[in-house]
C-alpha positions as a printed Julia matrix, in Angstrom:
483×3 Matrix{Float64}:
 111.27   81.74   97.5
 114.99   81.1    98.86
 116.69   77.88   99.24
 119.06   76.76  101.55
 121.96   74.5    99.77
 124.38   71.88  100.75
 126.94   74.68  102.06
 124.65   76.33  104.21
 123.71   73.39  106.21
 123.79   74.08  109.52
 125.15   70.34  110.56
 126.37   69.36  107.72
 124.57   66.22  106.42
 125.01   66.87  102.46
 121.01   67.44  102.69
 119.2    70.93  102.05
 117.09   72.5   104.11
 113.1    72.55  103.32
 112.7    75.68  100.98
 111.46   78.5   103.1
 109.01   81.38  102.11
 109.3    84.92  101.85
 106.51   86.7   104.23
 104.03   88.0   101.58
 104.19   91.75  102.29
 100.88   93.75  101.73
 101.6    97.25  100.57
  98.57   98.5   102.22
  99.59   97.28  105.89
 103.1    97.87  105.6
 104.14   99.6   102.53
 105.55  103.41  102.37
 102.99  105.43  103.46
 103.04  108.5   100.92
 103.03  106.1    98.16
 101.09  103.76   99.64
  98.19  106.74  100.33
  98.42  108.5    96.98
  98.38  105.17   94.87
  95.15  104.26   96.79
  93.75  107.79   96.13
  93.77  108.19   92.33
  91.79  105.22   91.47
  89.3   107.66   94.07
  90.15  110.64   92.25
  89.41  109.67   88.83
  85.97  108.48   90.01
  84.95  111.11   92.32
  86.25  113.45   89.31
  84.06  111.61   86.98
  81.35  112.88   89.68
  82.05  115.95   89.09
  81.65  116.04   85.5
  77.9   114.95   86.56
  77.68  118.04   88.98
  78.93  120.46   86.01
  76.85  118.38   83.49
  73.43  118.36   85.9
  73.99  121.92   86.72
  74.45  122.94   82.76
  71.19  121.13   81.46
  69.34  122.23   84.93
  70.02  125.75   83.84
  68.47  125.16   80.37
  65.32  124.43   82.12
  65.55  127.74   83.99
  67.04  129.59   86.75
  64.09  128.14   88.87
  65.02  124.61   88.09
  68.59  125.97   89.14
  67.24  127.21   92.4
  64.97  123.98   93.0
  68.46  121.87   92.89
  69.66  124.22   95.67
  66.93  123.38   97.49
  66.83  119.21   97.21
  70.91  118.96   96.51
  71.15  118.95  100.39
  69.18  116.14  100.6
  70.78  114.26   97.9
  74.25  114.58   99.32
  73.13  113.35  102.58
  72.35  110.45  100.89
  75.01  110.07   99.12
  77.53  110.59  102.05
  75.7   108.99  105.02
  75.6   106.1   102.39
  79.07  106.23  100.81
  81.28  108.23  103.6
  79.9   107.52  106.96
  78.31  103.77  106.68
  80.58  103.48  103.95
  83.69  103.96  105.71
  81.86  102.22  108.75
  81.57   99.13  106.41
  85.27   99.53  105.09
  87.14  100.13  108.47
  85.44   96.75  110.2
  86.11   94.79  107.16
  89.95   96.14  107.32
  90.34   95.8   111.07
  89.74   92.47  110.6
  91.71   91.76  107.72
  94.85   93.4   109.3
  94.08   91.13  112.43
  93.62   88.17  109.95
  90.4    87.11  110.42
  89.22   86.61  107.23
  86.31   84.58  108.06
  85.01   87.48  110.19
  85.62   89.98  107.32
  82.83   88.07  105.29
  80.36   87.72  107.91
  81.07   91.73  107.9
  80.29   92.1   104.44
  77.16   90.0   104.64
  75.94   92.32  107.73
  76.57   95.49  105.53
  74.57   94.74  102.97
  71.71   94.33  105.58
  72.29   97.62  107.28
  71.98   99.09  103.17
  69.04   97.98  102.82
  67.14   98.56  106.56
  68.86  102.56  105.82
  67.83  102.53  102.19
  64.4   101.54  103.09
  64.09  104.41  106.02
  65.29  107.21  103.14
  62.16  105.64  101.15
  59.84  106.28  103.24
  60.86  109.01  105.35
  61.65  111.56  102.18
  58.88  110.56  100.21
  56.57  111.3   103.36
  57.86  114.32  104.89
  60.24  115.27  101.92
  57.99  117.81  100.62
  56.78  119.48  103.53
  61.22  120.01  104.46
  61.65  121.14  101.16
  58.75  123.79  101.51
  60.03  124.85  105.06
  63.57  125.15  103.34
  62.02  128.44  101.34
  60.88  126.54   98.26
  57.13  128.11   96.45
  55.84  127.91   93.3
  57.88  126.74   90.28
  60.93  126.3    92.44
  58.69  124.1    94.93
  57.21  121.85   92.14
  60.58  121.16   90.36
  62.13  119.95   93.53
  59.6   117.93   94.7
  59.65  116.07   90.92
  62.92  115.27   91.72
  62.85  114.15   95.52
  60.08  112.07   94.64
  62.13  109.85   91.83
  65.29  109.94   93.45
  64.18  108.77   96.95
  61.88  106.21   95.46
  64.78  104.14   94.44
  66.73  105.19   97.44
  68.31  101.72   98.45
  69.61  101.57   95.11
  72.58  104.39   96.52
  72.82  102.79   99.73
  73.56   99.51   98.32
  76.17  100.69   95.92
  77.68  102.42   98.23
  78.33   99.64  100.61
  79.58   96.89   98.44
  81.91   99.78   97.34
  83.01  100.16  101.14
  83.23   96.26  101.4
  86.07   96.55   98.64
  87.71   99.4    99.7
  88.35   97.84  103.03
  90.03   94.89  101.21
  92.46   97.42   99.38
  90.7    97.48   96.56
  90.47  100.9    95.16
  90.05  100.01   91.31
  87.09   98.28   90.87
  84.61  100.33   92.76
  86.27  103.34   91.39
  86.17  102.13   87.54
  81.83  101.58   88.33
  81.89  104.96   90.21
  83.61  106.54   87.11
  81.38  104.31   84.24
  78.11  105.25   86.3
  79.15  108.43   86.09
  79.22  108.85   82.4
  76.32  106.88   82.03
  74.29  108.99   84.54
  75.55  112.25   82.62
  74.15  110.43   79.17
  71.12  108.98   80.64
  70.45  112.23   82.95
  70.43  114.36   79.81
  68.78  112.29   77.45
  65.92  111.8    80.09
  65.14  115.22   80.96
  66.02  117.42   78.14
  65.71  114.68   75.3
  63.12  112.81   76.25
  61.29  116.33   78.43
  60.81  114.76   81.82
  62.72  117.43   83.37
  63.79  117.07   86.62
  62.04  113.89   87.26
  64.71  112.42   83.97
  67.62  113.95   85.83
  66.83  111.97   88.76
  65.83  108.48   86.82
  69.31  108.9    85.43
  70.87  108.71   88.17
  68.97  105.82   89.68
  69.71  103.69   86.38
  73.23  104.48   86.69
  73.36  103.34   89.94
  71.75   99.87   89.72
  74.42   99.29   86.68
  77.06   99.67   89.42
  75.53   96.92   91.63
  75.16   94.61   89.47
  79.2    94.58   88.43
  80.25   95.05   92.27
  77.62   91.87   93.37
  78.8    90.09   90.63
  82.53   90.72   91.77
  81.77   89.93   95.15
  79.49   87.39   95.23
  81.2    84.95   92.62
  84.65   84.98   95.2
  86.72   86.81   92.96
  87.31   89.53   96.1
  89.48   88.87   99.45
  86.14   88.71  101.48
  82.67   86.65  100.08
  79.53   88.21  101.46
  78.08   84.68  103.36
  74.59   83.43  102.36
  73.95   79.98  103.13
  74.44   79.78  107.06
  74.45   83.01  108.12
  73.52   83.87  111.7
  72.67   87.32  112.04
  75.33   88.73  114.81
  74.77   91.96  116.91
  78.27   91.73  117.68
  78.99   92.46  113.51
  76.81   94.99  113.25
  78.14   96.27  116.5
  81.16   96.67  114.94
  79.86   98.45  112.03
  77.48  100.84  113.46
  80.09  101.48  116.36
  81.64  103.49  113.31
  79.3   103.92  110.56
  76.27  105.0   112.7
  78.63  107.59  114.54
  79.73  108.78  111.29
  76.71  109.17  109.67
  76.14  112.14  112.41
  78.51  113.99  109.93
  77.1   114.29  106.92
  73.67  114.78  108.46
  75.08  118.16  110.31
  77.04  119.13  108.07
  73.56  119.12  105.38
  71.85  120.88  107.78
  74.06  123.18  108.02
  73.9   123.96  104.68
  70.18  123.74  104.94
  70.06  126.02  106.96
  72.58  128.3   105.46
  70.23  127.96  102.1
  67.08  128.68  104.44
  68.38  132.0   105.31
  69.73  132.81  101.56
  66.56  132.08  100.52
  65.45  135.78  101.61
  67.39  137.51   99.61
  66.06  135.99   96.57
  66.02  133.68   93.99
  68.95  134.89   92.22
  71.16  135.13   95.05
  70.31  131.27   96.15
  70.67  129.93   92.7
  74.33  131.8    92.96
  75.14  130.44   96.08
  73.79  126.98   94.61
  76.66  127.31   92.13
  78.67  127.85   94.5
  77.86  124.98   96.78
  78.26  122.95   93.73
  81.98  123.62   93.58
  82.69  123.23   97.1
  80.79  119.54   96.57
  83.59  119.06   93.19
  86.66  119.88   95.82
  85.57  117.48   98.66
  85.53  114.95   96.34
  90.27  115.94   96.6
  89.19  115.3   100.19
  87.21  111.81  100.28
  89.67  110.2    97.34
  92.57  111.14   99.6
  90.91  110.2   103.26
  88.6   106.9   101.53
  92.27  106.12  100.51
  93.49  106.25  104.79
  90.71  104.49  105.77
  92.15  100.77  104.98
  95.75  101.6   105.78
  94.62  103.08  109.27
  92.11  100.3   110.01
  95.03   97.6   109.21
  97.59   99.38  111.13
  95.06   99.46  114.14
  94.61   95.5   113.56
  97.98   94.62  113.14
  98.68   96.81  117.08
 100.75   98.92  114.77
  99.14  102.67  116.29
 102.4   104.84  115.38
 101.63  103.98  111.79
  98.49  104.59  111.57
  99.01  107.95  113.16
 101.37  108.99  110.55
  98.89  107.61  107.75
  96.69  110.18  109.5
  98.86  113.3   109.29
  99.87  112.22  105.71
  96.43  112.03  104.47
  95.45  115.49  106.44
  98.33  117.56  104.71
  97.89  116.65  101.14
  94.28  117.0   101.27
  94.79  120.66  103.08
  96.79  121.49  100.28
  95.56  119.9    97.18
  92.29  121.39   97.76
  93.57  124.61   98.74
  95.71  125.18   96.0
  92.5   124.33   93.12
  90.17  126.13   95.5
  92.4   129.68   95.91
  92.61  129.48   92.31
  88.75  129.21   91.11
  89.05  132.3    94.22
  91.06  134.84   92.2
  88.96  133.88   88.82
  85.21  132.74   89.74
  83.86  133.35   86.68
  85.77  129.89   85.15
  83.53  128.4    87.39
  80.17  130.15   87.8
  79.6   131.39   83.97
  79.39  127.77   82.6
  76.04  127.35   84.54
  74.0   130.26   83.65
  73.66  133.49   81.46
  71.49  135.32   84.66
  74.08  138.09   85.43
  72.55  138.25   88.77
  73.07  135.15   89.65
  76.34  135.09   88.41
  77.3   137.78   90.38
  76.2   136.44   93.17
  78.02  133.12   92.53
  80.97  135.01   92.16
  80.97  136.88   95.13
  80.19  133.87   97.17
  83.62  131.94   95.82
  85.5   134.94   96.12
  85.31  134.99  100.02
  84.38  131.3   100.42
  86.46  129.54   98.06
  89.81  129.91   99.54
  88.44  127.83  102.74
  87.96  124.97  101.2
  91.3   123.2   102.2
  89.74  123.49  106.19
  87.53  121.49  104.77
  89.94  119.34  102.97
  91.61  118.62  106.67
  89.27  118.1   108.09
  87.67  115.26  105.64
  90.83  113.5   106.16
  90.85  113.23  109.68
  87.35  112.21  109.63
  88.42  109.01  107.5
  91.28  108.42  109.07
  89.26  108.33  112.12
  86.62  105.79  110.57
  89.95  103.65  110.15
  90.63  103.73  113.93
  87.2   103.17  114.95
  87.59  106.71  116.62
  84.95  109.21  115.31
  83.31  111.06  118.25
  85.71  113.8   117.85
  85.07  114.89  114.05
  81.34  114.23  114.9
  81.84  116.77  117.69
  83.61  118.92  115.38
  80.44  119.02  112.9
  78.27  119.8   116.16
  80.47  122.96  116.83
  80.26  124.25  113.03
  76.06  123.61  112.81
  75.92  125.99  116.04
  78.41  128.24  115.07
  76.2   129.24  111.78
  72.78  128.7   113.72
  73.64  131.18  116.22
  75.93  133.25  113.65
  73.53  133.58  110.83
  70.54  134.58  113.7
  72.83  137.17  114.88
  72.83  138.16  111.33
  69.53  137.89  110.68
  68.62  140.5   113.59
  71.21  143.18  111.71
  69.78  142.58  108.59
  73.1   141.73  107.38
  73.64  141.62  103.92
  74.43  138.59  101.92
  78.45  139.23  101.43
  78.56  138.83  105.43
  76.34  135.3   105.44
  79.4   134.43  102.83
  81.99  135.09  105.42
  79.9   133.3   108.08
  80.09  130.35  106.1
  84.23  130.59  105.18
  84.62  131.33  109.0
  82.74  128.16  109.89
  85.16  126.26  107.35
  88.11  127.36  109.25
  86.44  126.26  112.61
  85.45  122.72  111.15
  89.21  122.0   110.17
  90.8   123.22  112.88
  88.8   121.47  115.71
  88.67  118.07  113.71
  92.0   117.98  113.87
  92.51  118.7   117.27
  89.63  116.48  118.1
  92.37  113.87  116.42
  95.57  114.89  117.92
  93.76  114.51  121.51
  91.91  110.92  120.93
  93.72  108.06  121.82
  93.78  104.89  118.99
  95.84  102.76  121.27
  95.85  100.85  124.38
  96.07  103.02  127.85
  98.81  103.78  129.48
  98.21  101.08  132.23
  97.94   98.62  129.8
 101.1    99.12  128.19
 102.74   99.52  131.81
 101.36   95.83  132.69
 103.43   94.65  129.9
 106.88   93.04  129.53
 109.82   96.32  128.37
 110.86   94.0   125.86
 107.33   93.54  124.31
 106.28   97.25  124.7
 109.11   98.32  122.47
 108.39   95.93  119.77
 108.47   97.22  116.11
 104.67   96.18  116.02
 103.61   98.93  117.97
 105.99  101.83  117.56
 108.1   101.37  114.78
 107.1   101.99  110.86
């Protein structure tokens, strides 16, 4: 606070001034952006690395139950990331951008109607995953390639994990309610404790305790329902910029408008993008089990680097979304190329390195030399892609920030035909499985490259004729051009 004394008096009555305050400046609206970005990613990081420790830890006491336990993951681990994407990255970020768009325009009181309305489209989504996986879930996981051993393993896991499956959903969207306040830590810090206490419980259950696959899931489920009851808590008792509302709430279609605009066009993503990797797997799946429990290693890794990618672009989403409420559009563009470049090349350095030596990765999960070879050969060619993948993450959340993702979505579409009508082509030649590898580090390369054009030519401000109906003065206020 400053103060205005006797000498500064502008008329000179021997009175001060009233005290006048300093604008309160929000680092997240306004602040550097490089700084800004990376100290709202490794709160991310360190959580979404604690996720990986689960993949490395599921994956090592899934192999102890046998490489057909390894194989059934293969099979159901598309269906789990769906879930945990469409729920955490797409509605997620849907939930986050609205919640920051408003903020950044500040509307407060709109930002916790928001909230309220997310938790309602959690649980209507949760409930569909219920019912729709536990129905048809082992019938897809059958026409996937699973029989026998491999079938009955994945089905013991589909049916425990998608019986509590509002229990992710819900998580993940009081998560996106507090990212889209700025608030990295806290969901981070329960991402990161259920983490370890999935890896503990996940263990105990299925190798301790000998529910096998069935305990891996449970673990995860208990984990999860730790995590909501710290973030609810948080949320619900005031301590966080927004307060779900309760008492008085009138359900809007304009909120979840506003939501869904983003979140339900988002969620097109991650459901491509698994069956593209469905299908991928369904075609692996002829060349044996060993070769798709290789590539499932694989896979595995390539899950471990996006997670560079979504602390980096989960981190863009709330600076975008404010910059786009505030009218401020050249910011938010650079947020957007900031965000795109590290993750290009933070997960292109770690992933060209696991390239050159696979066997850091791949040997921890099994002893099958088969199957290690194959898991080699797979990151050998495929590894090195990853950063297109990297890019093209973070122009998918900066996007969600803007309320602007047809284009990524679009992007997704191009990549699911590319390896449909690739991997037939294949299929006819009776190609062998080094070429399906390349099909899938070419389709990489095509994701990243047309999400980001898909970026560079959608426009996140006002049209042209807008801006020409406006005073010269006003169009070349700092507001909308200047950082």
């Amino acid at each position: 606070m400053s103060e205005i004394g006797l000498a500064d008096s502008p008329v000179g009555e021997g009175r001060a001034l009233p005290p006048v305050e300093k604008p309160v400046r929000n680092a997240v609206a306004d602040g550097p952006i490089l700084k800004t970005l990376l100290s709202l990613a490794w709160p991310n990081l360190i959580a979404n690395s604690a996720g990986t420790c689960v993949v490395i830890a599921e994956t090592s006491y899934i192999g102890r139950l046998g490489i057909e336990a390894l194989a059934a993951m293969a099979l159901v681990f598309p269906l789990v990331i769906l879930t945990m994407t469409m729920s955490g990255g797409a509605m997620g970020g849907g939930v986050a951008s609205a919640i920051a768009r408003a903020l950044g325009a500040g509307e407060t009181e709109r930002a916790s109607t928001l909230a309220s309305h997310a938790l309602l489209i959690a649980l209507s989504f949760g409930a569909t995953f219920l019912v729709g996986m536990l129905v048809f879930g082992p019938a897809l996981l059958e026409t996937l390639g699973g029989r026998g051993a491999v079938l009955d393993h994945a089905v013991a896991y589909l049916q425990i994990f998608f019986g509590g499956a509002m229990l992710p959903w819900l998580m993940n969207s009081m998560a996106g309610i507090l990212r889209g306040t700025g608030n990295m830590k806290l969901p981070s810090f329960m991402i990161l404790s259920s983490a370890l206490l999935q890896i503990v419980l996940g263990g105990t259950l299925s190798l301790g305790l000998g529910l096998g696959m069935r305990g891996v899931a449970a673990g995860a489920l208990l984990a999860f329902s730790v995590s909501i009851s710290v973030m609810g808590w948080y949320l619900f008792s005031g301590r966080a910029r927004v307060r779900p509302k309760l008492r008085g709430l009138k359900i809007s279609r304009a909120m979840f408008a506003d939501i869904l605009k983003v979140g339900a066009v988002a969620c097109f993503s991650p459901l491509q993008s698994v069956l593209s990797i469905a299908i991928f797997t369904h075609m692996l799946a002829g060349f044996g089990t060993a070769v798709l429990a290789g590539y499932g290693i694989g896979a595995r890794l390539e899950f471990m680097m996006t997670t560079v990618g979504f602390s980096i672009g989960m981190a863009s989403v709330p600076m975008v979304g404010m910059a786009i409420g505030a009218g401020n559009i050249a910011r938010a563009r650079r947020i957007a190329w900031t965000a795109g470049l590290v993750s290009f090349s933070a997960m292109g350095v770690l992933s060209t390195i696991i390239a050159i030596v696979p066997q850091l990765w791949v040997d921890i999960f099994t002893q099958d030399e088969s199957a290690r070879s194959a898991g080699r050969h797979y990151l050998q060619i495929a590894a090195p892609m990853y950063a297109f993948i990297g890019l093209a993450i973070a122009m998918y959340f900066s996007s969600q920030g803007a309320a602007k993702v047809i284009g990524p979505v679009l992007a997704q579409t191009a990549r699911l035909l590319f390896i449909a009508i690739g991997g037939s082509y294949l299929l006819s030649l009776a190609a062998t499985e080094g070429q399906f590898f390349l099909l899938a580090a070419a389709s990489m390369v095509l994701l990243g490259v047309l999400t980001l054009a898909s970026v560079m030519l959608t426009r996140w401000g006002p049209r042209p004729a807008a801006l020409a109906l406006r005073p010269a003065a006003v169009a070349a206020e700092p507001s909308s051009a200047s950082q």
